[in-house]
Each structure stands twice: as C-alpha cells, then as structure tokens.
C-alpha positions in Angstrom: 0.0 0.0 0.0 1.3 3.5 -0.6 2.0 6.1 1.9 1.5 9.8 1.7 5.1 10.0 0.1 4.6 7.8 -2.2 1.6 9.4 -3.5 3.6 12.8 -3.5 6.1 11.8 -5.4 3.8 10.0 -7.9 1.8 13.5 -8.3 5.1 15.5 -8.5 6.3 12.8 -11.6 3.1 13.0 -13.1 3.3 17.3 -12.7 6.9 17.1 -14.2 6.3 15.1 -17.1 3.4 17.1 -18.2 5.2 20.2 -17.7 8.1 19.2 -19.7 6.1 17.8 -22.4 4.5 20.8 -22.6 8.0 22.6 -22.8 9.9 20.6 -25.8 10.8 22.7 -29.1 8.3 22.0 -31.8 9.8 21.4 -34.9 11.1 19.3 -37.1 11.8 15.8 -35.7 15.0 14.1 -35.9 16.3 12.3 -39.2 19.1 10.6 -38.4 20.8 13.2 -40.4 21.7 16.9 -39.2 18.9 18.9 -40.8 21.2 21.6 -42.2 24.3 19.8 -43.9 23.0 16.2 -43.6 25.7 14.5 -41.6 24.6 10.8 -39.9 23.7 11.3 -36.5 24.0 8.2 -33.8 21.0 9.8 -32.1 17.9 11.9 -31.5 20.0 15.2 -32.5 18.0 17.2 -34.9 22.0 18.9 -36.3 25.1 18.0 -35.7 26.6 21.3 -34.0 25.6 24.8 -32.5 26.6 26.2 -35.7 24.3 23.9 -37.9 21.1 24.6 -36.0 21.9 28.2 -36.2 21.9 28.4 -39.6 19.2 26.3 -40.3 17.2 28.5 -37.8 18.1 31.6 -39.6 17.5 29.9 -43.0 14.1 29.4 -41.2 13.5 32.6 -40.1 14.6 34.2 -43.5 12.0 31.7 -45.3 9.4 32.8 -43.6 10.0 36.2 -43.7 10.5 36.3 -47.3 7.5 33.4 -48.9 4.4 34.7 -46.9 
C-alpha cells in the first residue's frame, strides 16, 4: 500500500512530465541526419553542431519572412 510520500512523489512525476512535455521545441523531428548539412547522426540530434542549428534556424527565419 502506498504512503502519503509515495503518493507525493507520484503527483510530482506525473506534474513534471506534463510540464516538460509541454516545454519541448516543436519542430522538425530528428532524421538521423543533421537537418542543415545532412551529416549521420548516432541519435535523437536534430543537427550535428551549434553552428548547424543556427543556420538552419536563420535559413528558417529568412524563409518565412520572405514566402508569406
């Protein structure tokens, strides 16, 4: 049987997960390539580097500015 801390920490979890779901980037999702110069990734990464992501973002940005 659970105690008063058990059920704590099981509303806490619950809180946290739905607060960081709530909190991850939209976007695109992750390839397996980086998304700007299409180097293989061995994970989740969406690019390979800092300096990847930024220029995709800005390529982004400059997109959407531009083709409304």
């Amino acid at each position: 049987m659970a105690d008063e801390a058990d059920l704590a920490q099981a509303k806490n979890e619950y809180e946290l997960a739905a607060l960081l779901a709530r909190r991850r980037p939209q976007g695109p999702a992750p390839t397996g390539y980086c998304l700007w110069c299409g180097e293989p990734l061995m994970d989740a990464r969406r690019w390979c580097s800092a300096e990847c992501r930024d220029d995709w973002e800005r390529h982004q940005s400059f997109d959407s500015r531009h083709h409304q």
